[in-house]
C-alpha beads as a LAMMPS data file, in Angstrom:
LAMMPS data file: protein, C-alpha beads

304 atoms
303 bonds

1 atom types
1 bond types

-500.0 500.0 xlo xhi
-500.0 500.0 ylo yhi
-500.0 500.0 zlo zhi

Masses

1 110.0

Atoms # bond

1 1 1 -359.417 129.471 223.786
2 1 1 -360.401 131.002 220.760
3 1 1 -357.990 129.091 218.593
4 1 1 -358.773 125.762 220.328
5 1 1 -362.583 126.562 218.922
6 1 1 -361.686 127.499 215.964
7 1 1 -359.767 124.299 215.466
8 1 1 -362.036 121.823 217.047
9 1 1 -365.057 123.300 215.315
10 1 1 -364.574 124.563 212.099
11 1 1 -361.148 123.588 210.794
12 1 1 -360.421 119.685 211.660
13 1 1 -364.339 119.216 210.718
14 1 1 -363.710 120.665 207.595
15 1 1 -360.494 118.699 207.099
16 1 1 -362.900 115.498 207.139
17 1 1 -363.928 116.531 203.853
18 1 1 -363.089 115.194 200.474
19 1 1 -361.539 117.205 198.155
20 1 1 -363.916 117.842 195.953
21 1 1 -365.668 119.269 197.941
22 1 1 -362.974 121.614 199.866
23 1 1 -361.997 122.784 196.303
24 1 1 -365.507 124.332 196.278
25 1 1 -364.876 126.162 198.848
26 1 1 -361.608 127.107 196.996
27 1 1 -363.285 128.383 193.814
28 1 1 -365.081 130.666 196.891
29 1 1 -362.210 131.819 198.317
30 1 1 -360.211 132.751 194.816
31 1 1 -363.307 134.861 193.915
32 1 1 -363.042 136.611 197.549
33 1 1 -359.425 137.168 197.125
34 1 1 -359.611 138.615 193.657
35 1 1 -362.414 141.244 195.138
36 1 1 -363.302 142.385 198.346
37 1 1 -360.765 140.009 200.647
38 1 1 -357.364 140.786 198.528
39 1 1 -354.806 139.188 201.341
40 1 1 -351.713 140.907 200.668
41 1 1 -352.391 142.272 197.370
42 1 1 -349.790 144.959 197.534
43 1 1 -346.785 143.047 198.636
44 1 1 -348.134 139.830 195.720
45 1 1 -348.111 142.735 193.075
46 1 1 -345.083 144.602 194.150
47 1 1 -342.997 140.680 194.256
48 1 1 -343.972 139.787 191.037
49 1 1 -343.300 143.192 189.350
50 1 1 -339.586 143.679 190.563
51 1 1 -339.115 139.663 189.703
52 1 1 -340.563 139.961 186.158
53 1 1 -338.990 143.636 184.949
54 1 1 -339.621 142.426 181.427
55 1 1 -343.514 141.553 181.627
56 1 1 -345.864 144.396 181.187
57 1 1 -348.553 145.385 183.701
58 1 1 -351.407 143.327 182.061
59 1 1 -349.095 139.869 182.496
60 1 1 -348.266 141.028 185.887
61 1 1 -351.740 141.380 186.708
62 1 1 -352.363 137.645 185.201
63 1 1 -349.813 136.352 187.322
64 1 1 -351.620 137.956 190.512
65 1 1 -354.463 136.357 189.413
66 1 1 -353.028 132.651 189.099
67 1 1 -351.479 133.332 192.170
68 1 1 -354.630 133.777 194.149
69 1 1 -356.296 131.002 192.177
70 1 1 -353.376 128.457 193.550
71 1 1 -353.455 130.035 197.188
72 1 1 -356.984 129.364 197.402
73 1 1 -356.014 125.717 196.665
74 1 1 -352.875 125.451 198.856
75 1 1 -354.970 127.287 202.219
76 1 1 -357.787 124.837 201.293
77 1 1 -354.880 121.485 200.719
78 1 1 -353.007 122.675 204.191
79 1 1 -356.585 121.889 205.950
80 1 1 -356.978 118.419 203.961
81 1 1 -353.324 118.139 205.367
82 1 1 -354.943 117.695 209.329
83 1 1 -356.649 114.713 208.498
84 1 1 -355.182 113.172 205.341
85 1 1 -355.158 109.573 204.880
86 1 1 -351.177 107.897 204.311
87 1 1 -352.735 105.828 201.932
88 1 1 -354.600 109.087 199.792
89 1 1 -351.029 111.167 200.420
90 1 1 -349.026 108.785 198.699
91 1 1 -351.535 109.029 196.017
92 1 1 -351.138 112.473 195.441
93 1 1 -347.338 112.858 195.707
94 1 1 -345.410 110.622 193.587
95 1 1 -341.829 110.324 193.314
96 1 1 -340.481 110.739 189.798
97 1 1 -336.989 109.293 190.475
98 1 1 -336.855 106.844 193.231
99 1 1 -333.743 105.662 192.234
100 1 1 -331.731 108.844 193.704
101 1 1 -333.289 107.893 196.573
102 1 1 -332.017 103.967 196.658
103 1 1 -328.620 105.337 195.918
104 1 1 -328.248 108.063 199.017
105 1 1 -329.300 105.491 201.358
106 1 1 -326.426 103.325 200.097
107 1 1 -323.698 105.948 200.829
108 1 1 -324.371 105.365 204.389
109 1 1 -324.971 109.123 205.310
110 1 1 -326.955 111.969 206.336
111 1 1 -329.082 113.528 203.561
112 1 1 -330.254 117.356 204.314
113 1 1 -333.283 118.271 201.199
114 1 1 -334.165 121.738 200.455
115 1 1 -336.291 123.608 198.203
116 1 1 -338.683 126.618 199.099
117 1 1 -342.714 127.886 199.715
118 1 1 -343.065 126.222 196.564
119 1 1 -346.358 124.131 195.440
120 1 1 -348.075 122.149 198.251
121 1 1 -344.446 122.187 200.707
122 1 1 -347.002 121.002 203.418
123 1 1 -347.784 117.875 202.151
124 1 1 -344.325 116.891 201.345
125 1 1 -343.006 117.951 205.035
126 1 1 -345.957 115.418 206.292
127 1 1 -345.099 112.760 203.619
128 1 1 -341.408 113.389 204.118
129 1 1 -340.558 109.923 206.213
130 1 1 -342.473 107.916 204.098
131 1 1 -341.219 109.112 201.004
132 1 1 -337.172 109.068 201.778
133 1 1 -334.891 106.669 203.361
134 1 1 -333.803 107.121 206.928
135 1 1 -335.497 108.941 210.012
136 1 1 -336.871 112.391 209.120
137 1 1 -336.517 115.734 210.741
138 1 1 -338.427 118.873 209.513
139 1 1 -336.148 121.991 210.999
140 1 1 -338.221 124.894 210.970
141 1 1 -339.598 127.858 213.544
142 1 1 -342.240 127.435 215.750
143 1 1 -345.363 129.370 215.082
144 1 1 -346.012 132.905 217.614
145 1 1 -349.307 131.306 218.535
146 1 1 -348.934 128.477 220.577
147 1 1 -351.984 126.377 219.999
148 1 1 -351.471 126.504 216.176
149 1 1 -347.694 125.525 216.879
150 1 1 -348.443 122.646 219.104
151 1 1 -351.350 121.398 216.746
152 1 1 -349.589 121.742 213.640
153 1 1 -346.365 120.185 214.518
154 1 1 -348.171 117.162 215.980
155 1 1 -349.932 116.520 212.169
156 1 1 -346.862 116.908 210.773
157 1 1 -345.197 114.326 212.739
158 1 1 -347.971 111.619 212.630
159 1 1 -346.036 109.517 209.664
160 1 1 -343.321 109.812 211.592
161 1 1 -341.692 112.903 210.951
162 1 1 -339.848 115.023 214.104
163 1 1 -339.854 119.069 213.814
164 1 1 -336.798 120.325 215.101
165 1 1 -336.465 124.274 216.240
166 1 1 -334.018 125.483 213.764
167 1 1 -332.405 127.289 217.126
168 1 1 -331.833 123.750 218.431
169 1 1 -331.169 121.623 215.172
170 1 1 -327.509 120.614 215.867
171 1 1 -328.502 117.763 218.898
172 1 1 -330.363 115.604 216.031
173 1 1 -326.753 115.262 214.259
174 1 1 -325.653 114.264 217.552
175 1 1 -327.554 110.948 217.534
176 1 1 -325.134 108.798 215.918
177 1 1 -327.063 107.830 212.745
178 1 1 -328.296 108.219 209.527
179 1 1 -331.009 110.738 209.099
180 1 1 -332.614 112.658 206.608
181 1 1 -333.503 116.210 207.293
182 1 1 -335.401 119.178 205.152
183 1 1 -335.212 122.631 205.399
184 1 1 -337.040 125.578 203.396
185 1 1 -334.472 128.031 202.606
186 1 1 -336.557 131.088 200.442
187 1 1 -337.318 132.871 203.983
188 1 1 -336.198 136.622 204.123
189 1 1 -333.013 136.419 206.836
190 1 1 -333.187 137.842 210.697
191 1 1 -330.105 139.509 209.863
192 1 1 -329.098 140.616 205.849
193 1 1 -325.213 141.078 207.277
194 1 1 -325.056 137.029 208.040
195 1 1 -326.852 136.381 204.537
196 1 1 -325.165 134.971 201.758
197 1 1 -326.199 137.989 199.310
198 1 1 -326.694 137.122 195.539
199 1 1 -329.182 137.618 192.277
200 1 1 -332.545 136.342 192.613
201 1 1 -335.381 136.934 190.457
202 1 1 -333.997 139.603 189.182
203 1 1 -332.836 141.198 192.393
204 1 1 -330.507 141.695 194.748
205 1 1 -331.046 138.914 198.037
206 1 1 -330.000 137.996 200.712
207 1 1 -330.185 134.162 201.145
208 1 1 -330.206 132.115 204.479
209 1 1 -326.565 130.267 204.457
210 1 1 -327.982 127.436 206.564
211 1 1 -327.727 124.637 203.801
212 1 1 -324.273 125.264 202.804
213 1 1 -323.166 125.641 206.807
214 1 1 -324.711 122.395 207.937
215 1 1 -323.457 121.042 204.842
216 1 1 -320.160 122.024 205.634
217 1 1 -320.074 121.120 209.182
218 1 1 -321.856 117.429 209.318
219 1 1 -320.263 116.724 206.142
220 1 1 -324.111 115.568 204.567
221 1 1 -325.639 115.009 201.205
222 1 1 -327.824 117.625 199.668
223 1 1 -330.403 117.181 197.727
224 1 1 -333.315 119.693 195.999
225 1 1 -336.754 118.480 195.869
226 1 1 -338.701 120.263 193.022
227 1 1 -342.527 119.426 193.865
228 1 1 -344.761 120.010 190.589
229 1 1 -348.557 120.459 189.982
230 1 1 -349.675 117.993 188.319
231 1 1 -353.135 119.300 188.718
232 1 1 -355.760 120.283 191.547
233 1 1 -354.381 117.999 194.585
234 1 1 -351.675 116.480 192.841
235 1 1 -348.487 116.560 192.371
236 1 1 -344.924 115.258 191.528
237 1 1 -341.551 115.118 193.009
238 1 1 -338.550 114.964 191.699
239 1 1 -335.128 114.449 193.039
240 1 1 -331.355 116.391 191.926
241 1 1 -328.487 115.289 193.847
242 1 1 -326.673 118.860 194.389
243 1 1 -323.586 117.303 196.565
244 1 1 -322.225 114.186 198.101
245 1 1 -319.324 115.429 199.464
246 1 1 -319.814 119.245 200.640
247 1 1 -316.630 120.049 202.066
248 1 1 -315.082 119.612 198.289
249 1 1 -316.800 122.819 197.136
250 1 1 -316.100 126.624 196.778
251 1 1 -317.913 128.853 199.233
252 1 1 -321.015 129.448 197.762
253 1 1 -320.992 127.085 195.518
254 1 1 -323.927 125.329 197.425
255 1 1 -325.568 128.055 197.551
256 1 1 -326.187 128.999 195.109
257 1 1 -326.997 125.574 193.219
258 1 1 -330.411 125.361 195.055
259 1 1 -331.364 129.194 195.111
260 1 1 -330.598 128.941 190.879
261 1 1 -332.842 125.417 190.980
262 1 1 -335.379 127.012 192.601
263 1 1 -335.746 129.992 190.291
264 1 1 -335.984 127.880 187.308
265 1 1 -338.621 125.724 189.330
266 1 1 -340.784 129.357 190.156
267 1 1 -339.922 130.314 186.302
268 1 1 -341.052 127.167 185.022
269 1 1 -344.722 127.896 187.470
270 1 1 -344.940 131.276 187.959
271 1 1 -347.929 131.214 189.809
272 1 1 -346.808 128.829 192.598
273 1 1 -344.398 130.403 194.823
274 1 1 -345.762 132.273 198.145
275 1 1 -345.538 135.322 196.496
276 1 1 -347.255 137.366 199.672
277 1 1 -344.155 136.562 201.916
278 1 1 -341.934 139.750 202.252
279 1 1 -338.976 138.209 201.234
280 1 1 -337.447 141.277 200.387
281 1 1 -337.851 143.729 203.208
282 1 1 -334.232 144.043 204.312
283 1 1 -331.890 146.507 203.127
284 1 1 -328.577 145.748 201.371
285 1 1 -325.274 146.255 203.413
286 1 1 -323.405 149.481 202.264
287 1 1 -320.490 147.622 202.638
288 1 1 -321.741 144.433 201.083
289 1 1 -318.246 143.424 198.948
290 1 1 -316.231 143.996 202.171
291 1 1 -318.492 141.855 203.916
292 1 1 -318.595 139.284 201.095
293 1 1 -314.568 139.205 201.122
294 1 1 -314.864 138.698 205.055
295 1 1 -317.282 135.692 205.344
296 1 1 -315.961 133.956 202.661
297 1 1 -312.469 133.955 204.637
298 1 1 -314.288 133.527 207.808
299 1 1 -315.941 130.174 206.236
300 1 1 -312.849 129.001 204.186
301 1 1 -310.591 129.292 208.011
302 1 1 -313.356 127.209 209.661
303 1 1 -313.901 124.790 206.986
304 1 1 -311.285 124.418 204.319

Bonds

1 1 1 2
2 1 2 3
3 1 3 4
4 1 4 5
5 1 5 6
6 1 6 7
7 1 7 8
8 1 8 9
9 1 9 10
10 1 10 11
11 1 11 12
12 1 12 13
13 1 13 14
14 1 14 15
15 1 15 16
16 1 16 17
17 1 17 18
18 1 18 19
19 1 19 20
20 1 20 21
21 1 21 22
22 1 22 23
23 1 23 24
24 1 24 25
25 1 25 26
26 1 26 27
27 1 27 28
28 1 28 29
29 1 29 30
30 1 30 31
31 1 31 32
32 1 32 33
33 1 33 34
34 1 34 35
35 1 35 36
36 1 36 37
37 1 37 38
38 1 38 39
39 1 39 40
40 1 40 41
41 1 41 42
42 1 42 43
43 1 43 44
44 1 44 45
45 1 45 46
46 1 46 47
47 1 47 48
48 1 48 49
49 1 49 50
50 1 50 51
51 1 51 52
52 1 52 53
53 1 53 54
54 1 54 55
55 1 55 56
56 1 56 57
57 1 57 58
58 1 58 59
59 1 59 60
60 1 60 61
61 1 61 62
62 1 62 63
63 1 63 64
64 1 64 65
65 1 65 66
66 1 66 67
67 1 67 68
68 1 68 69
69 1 69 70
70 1 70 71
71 1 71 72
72 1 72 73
73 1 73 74
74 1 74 75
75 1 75 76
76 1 76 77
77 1 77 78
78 1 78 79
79 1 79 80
80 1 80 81
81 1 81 82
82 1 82 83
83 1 83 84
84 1 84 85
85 1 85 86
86 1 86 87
87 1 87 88
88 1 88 89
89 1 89 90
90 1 90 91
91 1 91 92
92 1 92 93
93 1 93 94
94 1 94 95
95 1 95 96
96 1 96 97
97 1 97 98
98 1 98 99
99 1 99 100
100 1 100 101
101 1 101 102
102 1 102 103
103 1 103 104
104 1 104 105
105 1 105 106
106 1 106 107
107 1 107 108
108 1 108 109
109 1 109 110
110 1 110 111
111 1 111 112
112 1 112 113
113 1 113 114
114 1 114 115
115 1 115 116
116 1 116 117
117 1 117 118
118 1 118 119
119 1 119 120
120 1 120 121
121 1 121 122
122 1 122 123
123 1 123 124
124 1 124 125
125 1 125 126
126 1 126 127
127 1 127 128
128 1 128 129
129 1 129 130
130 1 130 131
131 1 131 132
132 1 132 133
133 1 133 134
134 1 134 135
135 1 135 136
136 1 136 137
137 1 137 138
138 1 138 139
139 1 139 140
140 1 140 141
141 1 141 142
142 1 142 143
143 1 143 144
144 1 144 145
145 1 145 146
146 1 146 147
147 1 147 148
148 1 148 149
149 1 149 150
150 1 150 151
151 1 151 152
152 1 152 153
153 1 153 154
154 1 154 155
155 1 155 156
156 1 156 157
157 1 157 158
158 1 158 159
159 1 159 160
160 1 160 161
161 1 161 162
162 1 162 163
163 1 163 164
164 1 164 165
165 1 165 166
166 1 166 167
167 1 167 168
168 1 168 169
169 1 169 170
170 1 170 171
171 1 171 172
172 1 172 173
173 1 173 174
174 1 174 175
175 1 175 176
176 1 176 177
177 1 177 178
178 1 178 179
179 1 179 180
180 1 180 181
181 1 181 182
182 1 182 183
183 1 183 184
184 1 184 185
185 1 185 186
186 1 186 187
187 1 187 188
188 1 188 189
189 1 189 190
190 1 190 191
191 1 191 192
192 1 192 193
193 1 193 194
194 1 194 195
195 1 195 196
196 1 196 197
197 1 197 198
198 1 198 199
199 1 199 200
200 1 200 201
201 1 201 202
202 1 202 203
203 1 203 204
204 1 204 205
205 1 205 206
206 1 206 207
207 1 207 208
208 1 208 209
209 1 209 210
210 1 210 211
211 1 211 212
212 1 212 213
213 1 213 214
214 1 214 215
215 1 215 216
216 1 216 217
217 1 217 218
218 1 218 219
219 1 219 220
220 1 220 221
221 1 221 222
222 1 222 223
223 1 223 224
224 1 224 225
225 1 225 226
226 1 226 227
227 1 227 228
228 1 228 229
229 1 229 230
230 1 230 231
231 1 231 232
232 1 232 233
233 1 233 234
234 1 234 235
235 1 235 236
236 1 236 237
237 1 237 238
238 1 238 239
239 1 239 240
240 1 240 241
241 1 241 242
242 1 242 243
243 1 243 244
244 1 244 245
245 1 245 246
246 1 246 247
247 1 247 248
248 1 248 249
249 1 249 250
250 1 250 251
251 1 251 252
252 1 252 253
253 1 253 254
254 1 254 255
255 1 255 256
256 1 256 257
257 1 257 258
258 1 258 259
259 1 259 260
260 1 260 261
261 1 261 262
262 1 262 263
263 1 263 264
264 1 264 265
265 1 265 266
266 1 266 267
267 1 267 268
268 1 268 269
269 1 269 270
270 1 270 271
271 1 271 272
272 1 272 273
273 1 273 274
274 1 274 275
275 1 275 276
276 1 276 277
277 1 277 278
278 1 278 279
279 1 279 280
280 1 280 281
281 1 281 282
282 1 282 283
283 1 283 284
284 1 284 285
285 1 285 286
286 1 286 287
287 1 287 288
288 1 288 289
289 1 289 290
290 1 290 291
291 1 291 292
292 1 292 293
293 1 293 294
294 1 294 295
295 1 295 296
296 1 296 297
297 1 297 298
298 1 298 299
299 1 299 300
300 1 300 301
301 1 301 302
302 1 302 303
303 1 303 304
């Protein structure tokens, strides 16, 4: 009940907005974060000190700062996201090189993108089917409050996008066509013995194998999307073909082509990753080159 009037009341209005005027209430927020609200400060500060080792604590605390300034602006977007226009969207999300694009859709196949909680991810999940070729799917995990879930997922979808539960994703390559289908793969794994573990941002991580196992399995193209601010509300995408043919490359190999991409993309704008997501809370496997040698054979008998 409480979410419902929450939603019907005070976000959605405030959605209506243009976004001038919701990047007021922005500039409010980043001076309430920065003081007496500081969402998350200790898990922002203690991400961005074990990723930059080599900064000292006065860049570290700049790079908090910037943080907050573009997670005031990516809260404030992700309500703008409700009741966004297709025609303003498209404005503020251009395609660098639609050409990639143009030349997937002639090889006749599935395309899976990926990338991370990088820059405004929201708006490119709604844009997603009118910005590639094919029929979209967004696989992802519902939210733990229902409301939010069932609200969320139906602006998402109104472009003509379809969430997927990424416990039920394999029926939508059971359809018998060509789709296109994005995941987000910087979430900290459910389990760190079925991650594929490897050096990211300077540490030790272990890194959902998803991609590379769909990959593998449907025998799809993969493709990184790095989305850039341009400035305040918009942005740019770009396109890099990682794979056409998946089943042609070393285990791991995928892998770790769009976890590397993705570091240079949060190297290249510090400030723009979701630093206050615990991505690394779990522990390292004792065992951790025994259980590399065993899931690479495990992978290699199932798919080589």
């Amino acid at each position: 009940m409480m979410s419902a009037i929450l939603y019907y009341c005070v976000v959605y209005p405030l959605s209506l907005l243009p976004l001038w005027i919701l990047f007021r209430i922005s500039d409010l927020l980043f001076l309430l974060f920065i003081s007496i609200l500081p969402y998350r400060k200790k898990v922002v500060q203690s991400n961005i000190k074990k990723s930059f080792p080599d900064l000292n604590s006065k860049d570290h605390a700049v790079l908090v700062r910037g943080f907050y300034r573009h997670f005031s602006d990516l809260l404030i977007e992700s309500i703008k996201n409700l009741s966004i226009s297709k025609e303003e969207l498209l404005r503020r999300m251009k395609v660098l090189n639609p050409e990639v694009l143009v030349e997937l859709e002639k090889s006749k196949k599935s395309t899976l993108f990926v990338a991370g909680h990088f820059n405004n991810w929201e708006w490119f999940i709604t844009a997603q089917a009118l910005l590639v070729p094919n029929h979209s799917y967004g696989i992802g995990m519902p939210l733990s409050n229902g409301f939010w879930d069932k609200k969320l997922t139906e602006r998402r979808q109104r472009f003509g996008l379809t969430v997927v539960n990424a416990q039920t994703y394999k029926s939508i390559f059971n359809l018998k066509k060509t789709i296109s289908v994005l995941v987000l793969s910087d979430q900290a794994p459910a389990d760190s013995r079925k991650s594929y573990w490897m050096e990211f941002l300077n540490q030790p991580t272990p890194i959902l194998f998803g991609v590379e196992q769909m990959a593998n399995e449907v025998d799809l193209n993969v493709v990184y999307f790095d989305v850039k601010k341009a400035k305040r509300g918009q942005y740019s995408i770009e396109f890099t073909v990682l794979t056409t043919d998946a089943r042609s490359l070393p285990y791991g190999h995928l892998t770790e082509q769009h976890v590397h991409l993705l570091e240079k993309s949060i190297m290249d704008e510090p400030c723009h990753w979701l630093w206050s997501h615990k991505r690394w809370k779990r522990s390292m496997p004792e065992d951790l080159e025994l259980l590399k040698i065993e899931q690479k054979s495990k992978f290699e008998k199932k798919y080589r």
